[in-house]
C-alpha positions as CSV (number, residue, x, y, z in Angstrom):
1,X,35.7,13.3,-12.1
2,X,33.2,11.7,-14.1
3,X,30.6,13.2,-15.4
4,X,26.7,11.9,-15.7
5,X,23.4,14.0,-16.9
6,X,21.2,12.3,-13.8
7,X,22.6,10.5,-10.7
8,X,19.2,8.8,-9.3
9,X,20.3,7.6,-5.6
10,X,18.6,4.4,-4.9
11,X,17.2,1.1,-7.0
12,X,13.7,0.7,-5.4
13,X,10.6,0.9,-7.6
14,X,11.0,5.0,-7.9
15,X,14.4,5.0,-8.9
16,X,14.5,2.5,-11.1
17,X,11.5,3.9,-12.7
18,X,13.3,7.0,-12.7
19,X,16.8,5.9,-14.4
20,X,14.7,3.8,-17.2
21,X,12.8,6.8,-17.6
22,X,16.0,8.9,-18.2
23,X,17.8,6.5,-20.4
24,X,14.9,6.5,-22.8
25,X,15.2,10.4,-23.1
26,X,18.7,10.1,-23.8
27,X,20.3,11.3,-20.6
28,X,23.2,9.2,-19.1
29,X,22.3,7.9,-16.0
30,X,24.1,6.5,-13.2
31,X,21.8,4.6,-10.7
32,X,23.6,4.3,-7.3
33,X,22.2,1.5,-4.7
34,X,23.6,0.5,-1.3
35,X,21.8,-2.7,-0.9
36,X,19.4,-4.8,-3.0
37,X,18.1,-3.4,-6.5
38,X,14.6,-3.4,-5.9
39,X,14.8,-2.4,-2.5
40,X,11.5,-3.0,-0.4
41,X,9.4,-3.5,-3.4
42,X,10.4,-6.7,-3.9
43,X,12.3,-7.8,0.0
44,X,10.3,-6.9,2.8
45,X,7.1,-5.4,1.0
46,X,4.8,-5.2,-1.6
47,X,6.1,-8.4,-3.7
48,X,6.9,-10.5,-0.8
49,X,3.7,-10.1,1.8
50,X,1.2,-10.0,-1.1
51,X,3.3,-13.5,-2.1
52,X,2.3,-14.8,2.1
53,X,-1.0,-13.2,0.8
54,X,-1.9,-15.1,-1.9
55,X,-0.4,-18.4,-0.1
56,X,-2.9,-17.8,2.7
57,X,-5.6,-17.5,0.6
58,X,-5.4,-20.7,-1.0
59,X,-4.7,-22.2,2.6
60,X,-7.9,-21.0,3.1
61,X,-10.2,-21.3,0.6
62,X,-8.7,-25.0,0.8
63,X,-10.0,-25.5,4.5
64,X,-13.3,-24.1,3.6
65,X,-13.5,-26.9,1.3
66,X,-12.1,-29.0,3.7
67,X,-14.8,-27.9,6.5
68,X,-17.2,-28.8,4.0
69,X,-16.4,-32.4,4.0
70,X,-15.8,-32.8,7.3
71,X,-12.5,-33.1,7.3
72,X,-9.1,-32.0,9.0
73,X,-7.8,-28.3,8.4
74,X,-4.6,-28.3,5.8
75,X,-1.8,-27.0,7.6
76,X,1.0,-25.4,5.4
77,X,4.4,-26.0,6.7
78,X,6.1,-22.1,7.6
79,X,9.1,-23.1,6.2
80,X,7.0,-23.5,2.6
81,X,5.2,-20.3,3.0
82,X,8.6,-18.8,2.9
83,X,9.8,-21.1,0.4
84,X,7.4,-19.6,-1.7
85,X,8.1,-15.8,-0.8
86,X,11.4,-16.3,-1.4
87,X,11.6,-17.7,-4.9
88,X,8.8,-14.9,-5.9
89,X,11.7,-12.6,-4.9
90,X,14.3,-14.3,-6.3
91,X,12.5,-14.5,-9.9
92,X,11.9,-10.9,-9.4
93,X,15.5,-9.9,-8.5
94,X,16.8,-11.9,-11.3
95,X,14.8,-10.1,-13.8
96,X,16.2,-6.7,-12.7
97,X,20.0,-8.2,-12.9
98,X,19.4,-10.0,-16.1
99,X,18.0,-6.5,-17.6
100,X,20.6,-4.2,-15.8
101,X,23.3,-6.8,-17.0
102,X,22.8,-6.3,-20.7
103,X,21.6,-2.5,-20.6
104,X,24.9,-1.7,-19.2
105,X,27.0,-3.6,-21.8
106,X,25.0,-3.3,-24.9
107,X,21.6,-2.3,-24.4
108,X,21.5,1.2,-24.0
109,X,24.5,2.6,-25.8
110,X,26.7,3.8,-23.6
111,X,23.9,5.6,-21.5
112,X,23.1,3.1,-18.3
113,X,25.5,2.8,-15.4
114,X,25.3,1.4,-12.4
115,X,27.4,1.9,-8.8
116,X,27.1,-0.1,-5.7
117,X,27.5,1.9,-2.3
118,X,25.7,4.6,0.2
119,X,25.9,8.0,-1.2
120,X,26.0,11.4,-0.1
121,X,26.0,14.8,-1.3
122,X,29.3,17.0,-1.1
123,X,28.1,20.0,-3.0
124,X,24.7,20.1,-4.7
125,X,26.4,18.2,-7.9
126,X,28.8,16.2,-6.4
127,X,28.1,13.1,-5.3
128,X,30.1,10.4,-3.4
129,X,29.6,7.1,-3.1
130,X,31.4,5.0,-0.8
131,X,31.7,1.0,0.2
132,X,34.2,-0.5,1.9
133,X,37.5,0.3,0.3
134,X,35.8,2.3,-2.0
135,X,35.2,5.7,-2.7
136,X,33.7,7.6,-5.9
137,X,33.2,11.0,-6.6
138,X,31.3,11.7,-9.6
139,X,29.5,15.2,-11.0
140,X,26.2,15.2,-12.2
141,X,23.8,18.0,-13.4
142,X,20.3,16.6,-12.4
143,X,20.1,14.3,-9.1
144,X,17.2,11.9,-8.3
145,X,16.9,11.2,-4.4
146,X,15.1,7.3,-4.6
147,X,16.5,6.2,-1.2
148,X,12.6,4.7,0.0
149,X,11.8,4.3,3.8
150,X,11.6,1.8,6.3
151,X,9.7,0.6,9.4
152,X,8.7,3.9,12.1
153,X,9.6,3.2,15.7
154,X,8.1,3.3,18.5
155,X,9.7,5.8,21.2
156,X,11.3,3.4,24.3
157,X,10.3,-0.1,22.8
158,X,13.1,-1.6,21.0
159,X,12.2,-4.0,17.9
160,X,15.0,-6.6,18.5
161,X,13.6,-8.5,15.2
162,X,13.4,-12.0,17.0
163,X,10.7,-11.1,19.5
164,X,9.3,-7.8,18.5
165,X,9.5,-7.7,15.1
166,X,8.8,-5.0,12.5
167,X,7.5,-5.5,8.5
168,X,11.2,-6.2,7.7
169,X,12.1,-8.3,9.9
170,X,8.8,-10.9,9.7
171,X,9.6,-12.5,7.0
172,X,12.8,-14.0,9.3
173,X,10.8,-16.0,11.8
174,X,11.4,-19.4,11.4
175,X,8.1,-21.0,12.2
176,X,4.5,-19.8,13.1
177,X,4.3,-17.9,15.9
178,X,1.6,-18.9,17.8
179,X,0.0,-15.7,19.1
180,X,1.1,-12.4,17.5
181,X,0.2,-8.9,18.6
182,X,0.1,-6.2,16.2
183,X,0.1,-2.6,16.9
184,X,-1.4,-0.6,14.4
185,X,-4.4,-1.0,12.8
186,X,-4.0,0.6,9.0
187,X,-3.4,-0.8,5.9
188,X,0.1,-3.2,6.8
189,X,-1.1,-4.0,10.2
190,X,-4.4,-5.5,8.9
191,X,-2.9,-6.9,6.2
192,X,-0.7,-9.1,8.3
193,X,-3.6,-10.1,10.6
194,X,-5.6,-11.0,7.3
195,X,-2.5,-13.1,6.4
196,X,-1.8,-14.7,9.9
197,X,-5.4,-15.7,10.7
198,X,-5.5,-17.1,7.2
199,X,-2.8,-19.5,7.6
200,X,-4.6,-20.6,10.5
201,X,-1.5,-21.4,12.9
202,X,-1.5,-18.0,14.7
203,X,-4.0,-16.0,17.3
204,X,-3.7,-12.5,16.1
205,X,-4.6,-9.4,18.2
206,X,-5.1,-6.4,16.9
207,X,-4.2,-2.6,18.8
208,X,-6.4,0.2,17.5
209,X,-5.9,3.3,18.9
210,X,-8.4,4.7,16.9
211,X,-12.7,4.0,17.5
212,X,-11.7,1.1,13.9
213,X,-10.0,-0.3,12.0
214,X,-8.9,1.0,8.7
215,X,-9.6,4.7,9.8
216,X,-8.4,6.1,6.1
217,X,-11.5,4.4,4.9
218,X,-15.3,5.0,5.3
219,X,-16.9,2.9,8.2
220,X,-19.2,0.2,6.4
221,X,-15.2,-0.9,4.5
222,X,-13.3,-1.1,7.5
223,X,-16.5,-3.1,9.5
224,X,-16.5,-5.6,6.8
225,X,-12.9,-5.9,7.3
226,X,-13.4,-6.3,11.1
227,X,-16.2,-9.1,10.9
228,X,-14.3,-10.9,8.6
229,X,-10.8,-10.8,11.3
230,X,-13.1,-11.4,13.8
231,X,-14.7,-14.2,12.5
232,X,-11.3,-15.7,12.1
233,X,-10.5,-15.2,15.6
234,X,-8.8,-11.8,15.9
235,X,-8.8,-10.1,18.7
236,X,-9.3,-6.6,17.8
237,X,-8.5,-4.2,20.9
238,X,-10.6,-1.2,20.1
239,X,-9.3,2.3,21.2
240,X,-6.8,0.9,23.0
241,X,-3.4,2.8,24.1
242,X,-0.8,0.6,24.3
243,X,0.6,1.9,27.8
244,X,4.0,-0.6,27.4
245,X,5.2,-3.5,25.9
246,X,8.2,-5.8,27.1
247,X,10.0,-8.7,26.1
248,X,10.0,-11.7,28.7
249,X,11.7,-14.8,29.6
250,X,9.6,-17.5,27.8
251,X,6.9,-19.3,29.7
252,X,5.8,-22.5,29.4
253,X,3.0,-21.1,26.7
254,X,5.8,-19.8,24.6
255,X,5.0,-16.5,25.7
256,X,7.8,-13.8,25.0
257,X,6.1,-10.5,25.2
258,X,3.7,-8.6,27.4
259,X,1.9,-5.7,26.7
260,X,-0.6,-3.3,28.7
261,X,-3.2,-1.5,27.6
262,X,-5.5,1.0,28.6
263,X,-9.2,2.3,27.8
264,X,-11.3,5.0,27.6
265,X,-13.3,4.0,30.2
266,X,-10.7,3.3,33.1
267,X,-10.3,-0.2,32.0
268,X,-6.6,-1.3,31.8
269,X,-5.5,-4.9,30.4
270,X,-2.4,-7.2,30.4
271,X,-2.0,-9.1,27.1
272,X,0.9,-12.2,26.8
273,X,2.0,-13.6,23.3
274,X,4.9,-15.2,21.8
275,X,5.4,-12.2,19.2
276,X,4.5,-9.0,18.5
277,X,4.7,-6.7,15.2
278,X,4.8,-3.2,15.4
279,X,3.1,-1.3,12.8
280,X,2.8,2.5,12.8
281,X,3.9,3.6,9.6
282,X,7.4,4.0,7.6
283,X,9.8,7.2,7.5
284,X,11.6,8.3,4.9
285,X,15.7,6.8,4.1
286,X,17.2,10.6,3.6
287,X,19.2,11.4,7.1
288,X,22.8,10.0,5.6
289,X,22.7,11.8,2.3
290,X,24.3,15.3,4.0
291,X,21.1,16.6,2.8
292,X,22.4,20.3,4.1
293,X,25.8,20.0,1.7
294,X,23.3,19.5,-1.1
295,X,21.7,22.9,-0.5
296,X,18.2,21.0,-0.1
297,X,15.4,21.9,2.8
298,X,14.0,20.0,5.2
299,X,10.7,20.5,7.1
300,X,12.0,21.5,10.7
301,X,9.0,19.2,12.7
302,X,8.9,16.4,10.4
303,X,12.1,16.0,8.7
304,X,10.9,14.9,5.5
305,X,12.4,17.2,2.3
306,X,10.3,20.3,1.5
307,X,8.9,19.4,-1.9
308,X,6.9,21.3,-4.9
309,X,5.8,18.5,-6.8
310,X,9.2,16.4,-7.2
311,X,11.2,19.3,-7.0
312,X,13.2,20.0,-3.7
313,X,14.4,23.5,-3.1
314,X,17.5,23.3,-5.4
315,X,15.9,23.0,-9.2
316,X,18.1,20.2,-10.3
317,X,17.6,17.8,-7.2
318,X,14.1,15.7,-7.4
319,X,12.5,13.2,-5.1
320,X,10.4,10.5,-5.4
321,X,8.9,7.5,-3.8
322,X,9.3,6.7,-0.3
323,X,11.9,9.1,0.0
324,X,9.9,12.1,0.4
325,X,8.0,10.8,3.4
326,X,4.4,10.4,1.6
327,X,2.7,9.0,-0.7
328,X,4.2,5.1,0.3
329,X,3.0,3.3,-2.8
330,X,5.1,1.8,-5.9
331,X,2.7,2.8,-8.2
332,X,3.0,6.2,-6.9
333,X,6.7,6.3,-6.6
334,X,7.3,4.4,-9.9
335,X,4.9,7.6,-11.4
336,X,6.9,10.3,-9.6
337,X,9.9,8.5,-10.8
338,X,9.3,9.2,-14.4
339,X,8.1,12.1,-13.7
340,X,10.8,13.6,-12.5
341,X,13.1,12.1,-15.2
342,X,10.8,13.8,-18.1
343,X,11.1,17.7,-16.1
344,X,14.9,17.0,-16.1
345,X,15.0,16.1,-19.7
346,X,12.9,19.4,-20.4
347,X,9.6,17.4,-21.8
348,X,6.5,19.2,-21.8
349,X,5.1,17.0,-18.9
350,X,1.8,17.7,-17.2
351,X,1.9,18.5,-13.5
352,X,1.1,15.3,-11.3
353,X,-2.1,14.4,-10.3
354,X,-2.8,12.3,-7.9
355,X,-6.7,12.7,-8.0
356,X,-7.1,9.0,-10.0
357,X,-4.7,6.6,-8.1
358,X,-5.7,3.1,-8.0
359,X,-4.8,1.4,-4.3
360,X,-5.9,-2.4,-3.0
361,X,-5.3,-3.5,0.6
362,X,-4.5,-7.4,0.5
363,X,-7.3,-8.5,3.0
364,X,-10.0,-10.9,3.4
365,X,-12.2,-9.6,1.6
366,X,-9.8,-7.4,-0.2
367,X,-10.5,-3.2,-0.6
368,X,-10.0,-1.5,-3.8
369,X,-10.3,2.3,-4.5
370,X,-9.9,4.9,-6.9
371,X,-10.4,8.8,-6.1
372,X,-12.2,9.9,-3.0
373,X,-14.3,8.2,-0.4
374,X,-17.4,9.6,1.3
375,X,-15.3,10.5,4.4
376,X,-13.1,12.7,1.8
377,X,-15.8,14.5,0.3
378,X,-17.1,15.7,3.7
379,X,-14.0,16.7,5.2
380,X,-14.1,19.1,1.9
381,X,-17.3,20.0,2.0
382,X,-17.9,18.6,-1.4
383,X,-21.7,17.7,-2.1
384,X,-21.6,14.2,-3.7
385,X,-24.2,11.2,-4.4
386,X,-23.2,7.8,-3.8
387,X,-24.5,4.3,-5.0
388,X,-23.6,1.1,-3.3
389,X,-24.4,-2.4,-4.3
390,X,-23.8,-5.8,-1.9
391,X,-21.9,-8.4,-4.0
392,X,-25.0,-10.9,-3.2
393,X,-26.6,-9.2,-6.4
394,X,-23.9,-10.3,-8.9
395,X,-24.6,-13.6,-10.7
396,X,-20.4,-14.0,-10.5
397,X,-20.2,-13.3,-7.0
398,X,-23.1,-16.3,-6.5
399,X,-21.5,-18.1,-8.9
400,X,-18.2,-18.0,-6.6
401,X,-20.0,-18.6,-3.5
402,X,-18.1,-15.2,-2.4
403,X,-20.8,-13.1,-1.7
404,X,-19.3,-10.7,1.5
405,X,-18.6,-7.1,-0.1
406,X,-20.0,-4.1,-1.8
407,X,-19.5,-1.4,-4.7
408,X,-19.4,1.8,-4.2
409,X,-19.5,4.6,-7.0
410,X,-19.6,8.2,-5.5
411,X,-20.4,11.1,-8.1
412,X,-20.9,14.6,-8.3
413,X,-24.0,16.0,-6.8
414,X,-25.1,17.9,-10.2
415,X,-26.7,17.0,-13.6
416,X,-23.0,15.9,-14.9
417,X,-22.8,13.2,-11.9
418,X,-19.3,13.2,-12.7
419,X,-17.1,10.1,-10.5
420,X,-15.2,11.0,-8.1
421,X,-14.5,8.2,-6.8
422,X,-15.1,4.4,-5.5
423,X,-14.5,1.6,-3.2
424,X,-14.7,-2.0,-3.8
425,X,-14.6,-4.8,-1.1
426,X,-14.7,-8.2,-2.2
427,X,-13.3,-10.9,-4.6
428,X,-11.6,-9.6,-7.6
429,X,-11.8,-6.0,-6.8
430,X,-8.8,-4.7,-7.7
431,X,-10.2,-5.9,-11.1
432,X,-13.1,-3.4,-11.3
433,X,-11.5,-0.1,-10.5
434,X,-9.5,0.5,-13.8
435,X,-12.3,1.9,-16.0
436,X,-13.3,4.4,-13.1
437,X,-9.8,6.0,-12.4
438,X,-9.4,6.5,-16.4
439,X,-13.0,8.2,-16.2
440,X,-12.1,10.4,-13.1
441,X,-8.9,11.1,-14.8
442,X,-10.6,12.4,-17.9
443,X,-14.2,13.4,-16.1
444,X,-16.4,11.2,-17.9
445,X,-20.2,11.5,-16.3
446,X,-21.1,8.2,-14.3
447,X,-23.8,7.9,-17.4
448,X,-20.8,6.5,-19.8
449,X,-20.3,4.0,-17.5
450,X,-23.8,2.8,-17.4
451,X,-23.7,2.0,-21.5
452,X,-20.7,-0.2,-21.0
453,X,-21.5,-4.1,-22.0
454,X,-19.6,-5.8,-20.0
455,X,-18.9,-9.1,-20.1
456,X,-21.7,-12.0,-18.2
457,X,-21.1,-13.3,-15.2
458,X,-18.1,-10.6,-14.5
459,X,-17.6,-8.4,-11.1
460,X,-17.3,-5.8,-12.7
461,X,-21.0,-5.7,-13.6
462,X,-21.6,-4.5,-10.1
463,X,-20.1,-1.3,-10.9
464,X,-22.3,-0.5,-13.8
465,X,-25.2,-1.7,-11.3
466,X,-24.0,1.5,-9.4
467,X,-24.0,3.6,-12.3
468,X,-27.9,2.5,-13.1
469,X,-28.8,3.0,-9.6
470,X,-26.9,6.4,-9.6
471,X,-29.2,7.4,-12.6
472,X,-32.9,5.3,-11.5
473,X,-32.4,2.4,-14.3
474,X,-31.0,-0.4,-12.2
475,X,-31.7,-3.8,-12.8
476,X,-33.0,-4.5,-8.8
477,X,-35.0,-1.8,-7.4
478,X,-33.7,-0.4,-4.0
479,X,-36.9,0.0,-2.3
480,X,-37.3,-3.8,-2.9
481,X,-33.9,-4.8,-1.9
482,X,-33.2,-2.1,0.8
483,X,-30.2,-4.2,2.6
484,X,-28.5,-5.3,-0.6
485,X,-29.1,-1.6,-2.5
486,X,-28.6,1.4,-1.2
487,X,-28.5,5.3,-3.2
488,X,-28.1,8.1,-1.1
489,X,-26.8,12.3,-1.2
490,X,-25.1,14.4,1.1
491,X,-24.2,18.7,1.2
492,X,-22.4,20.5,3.6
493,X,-25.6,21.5,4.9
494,X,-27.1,17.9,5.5
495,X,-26.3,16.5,9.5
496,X,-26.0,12.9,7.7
497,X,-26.7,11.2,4.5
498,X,-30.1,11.5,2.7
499,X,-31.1,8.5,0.7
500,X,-31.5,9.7,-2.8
């Protein structure tokens, strides 16, 4: 029976993280994936919908140009939008084979290997891995579980992948649908509204169970995001429960599907479209590894592994990523990844903090944050100040004639005004958030941040605008500019927010 240093079970963005991560620290690594090296990263997720993402927004920002000159809306064939989504995936595939092709044979001396095949635990350092008409058995002394998620059900409605459709199978349809309901209002539910009613082909509704959208996020985000759908013509049924949903023989609309909803108020409401997308989260790939034979826990209500940083309950078997049913981002898993290959290799690695992690939601206008939001701070009964400045103020934003956001900056309540956090909603947000995680990361006051030149006309200066405000040396004064400025404070013992 061969023998390896660290088996890492599945090729997603974690595990492959993971196994480069090992082979660097000189352990030999055998990377084991069933399907597609990858895995949802780069298929059925992040790579390919922000790919429909960016395609909608030029389809977009095209017809607003088009509207301008009073002229006919573009319409973008389907069959090039996924034209487009798959050659992004196929470039990125092709990168990962080209780079595991030569680390195998030359690259990494000996110390990369990699097995096609499902695999499951017979002991807690055996490993088998088995495909048809083949079956491996191979020891190893440290064991990665990478095996990502996929799409949550819905108990007693049936995704059949043609009519009801989940995030995996969406990017099969073979034209625009041309209604869509979606069920599930958080981040992948309004990112594939933002998308759909982008394109311009589709009437989108929109379930939210909850009182809006984006419920994660502090209410003056998630209503921007709202206007902005509605604007485009989304429906957005506000706490709605979806009371059934059916598939039906086609009309002569095209309809397919029916759903009922109910209200709060007694109201109930029957809904036909031709599609509909379920969207209520992802659960973890663990249930065929024989989790039990490995010696490793699981949580008896949830199912997910019962973790202590990466570590399961036996010390030499990690997870990471998807796989330990939280935490659903690559650029968390890819960090967990490597983190759990420097502990094996017996680095002196800092525990894992997840108090700086950068996130962006692909919408119109699309969300950025780092750290906490105010929402955060009150469930924790943390006193903070907070800073906010409308995108109308920023000489870039003008010149972009993309004027619908805000930054936020939110920072200690104390002399320090140290950040704990921010949002930003609005064109090029993702690019502003960098500086503030690295400052939250080392606890930097929100005073450094004000001395920073940054460049003229950039986004970014909105964020030291905050920083000004935060300290009473902004360039616009908020008692001038009380809708476009805002500073404000709140304590545990405050009812609401006190402007500052």
């Amino acid at each position: 029976m061969e023998h390896f240093d660290l088996c890492v079970i599945g090729a997603g963005p974690a595990g492959y993280a993971a196994a480069m991560r090992g082979i660097d620290l000189g352990q030999r690594v055998l990377l084991v994936e069933r399907d597609r090296v990858g895995g949802t990263g780069i298929y059925n997720g992040a790579l390919t919908s922000k790919t429909m993402w960016e395609i909608a927004q030029r389809v977009s920002s095209a017809n607003a140009l088009m509207r301008t000159r009073g002229r006919e809306p573009f319409r973008l064939d389907w069959s090039e939008v996924m034209k487009a989504v798959q050659e992004a995936a196929f470039e990125r595939k092709y990168l990962y084979a080209c780079h595991m092709q030569l680390l195998a044979s030359h690259g990494s001396s000996g110390r990369f290997h990699h097995e096609r095949g499902d695999a499951l635990f017979l002991d807690p350092n055996v490993i088998r891995i088995q495909r048809p008409g083949h079956i491996r058995d191979v020891r190893a002394a440290h064991v990665i579980i990478a095996t990502g998620s996929r799409p949550r059900s819905i108990p007693g409605i049936t995704a059949d992948e043609r009519r009801i459709l989940t995030s995996d199978g969406i990017f099969g349809l073979e034209e625009y649908p041309r209604s869509i309901v979606i069920i599930g209002a958080g981040v992948i539910g309004c990112e594939f509204a933002t998308i759909f009613s982008l394109l311009g082909n589709t009437r989108v509704h929109l379930i939210d169970r909850a009182e809006r959208i984006l419920p994660m996020e502090d209410s003056d985000v998630s209503e921007v995001v709202a206007q902005s759908l509605e604007r485009r013509g989304v429906i957005i049924h506000r706490q709605a429960k979806l009371e059934s949903i059916v598939t039906i023989e086609p009309d002569a609309e095209g309809h397919e599907v029916e759903y009922r909803l109910s209200y709060p108020d007694g109201r109930q409401e029957t809904v036909r479209v031709e599609k509909a997308l379920l969207s209520v989260g992802r659960i973890a790939n663990t249930e065929a590894l024989d989790l039990a034979a490995g010696g490793v826990r699981t949580d008896a209500r949830t199912g997910n592994i019962v973790m202590d940083g990466t570590r399961t309950s036996v010390p030499h078997i990690h997870a990471v990523g998807d796989a330990t049913g939280s935490n659903m981002l690559v650029n968390l898993g890819e960090m967990e990844g490597r983190h759990a290959a420097e502990l094996i290799a017996g680095t002196d690695a800092a525990p894992l903090v997840y108090d700086n992690i950068s996130t962006i939601m692909f919408l119109d206008p699309e969300v950025a944050g780092v750290g906490l939001n105010e929402q955060d701070c009150r469930k924790r009964g943390l006193a903070y100040r907070m800073a906010r400045v409308d995108y109308a103020c920023l000489a870039r934003a003008i010149a972009m004639r993309r004027t619908k956001g805000f930054f936020k900056v939110i920072v200690t309540d104390d002399a320090e005004m140290r950040v704990l956090g921010m949002r930003a909603v609005g064109e090029h947000a993702s690019s502003a958030i960098e500086a503030v995680a690295l400052m939250i990361k080392l606890g930097v006051p929100v005073r450094e941040l004000a001395d920073l030149i940054h460049p003229h006309p950039s986004i970014t200066e909105g964020v030291q605008e905050c920083a000004r405000l935060l300290l009473g040396t902004s360039l616009f004064k908020p008692e001038v500019f009380a809708d476009k400025l805002r500073c404000a404070a709140w304590s545990p013992d405050q009812t609401s927010v006190a402007a500052a």
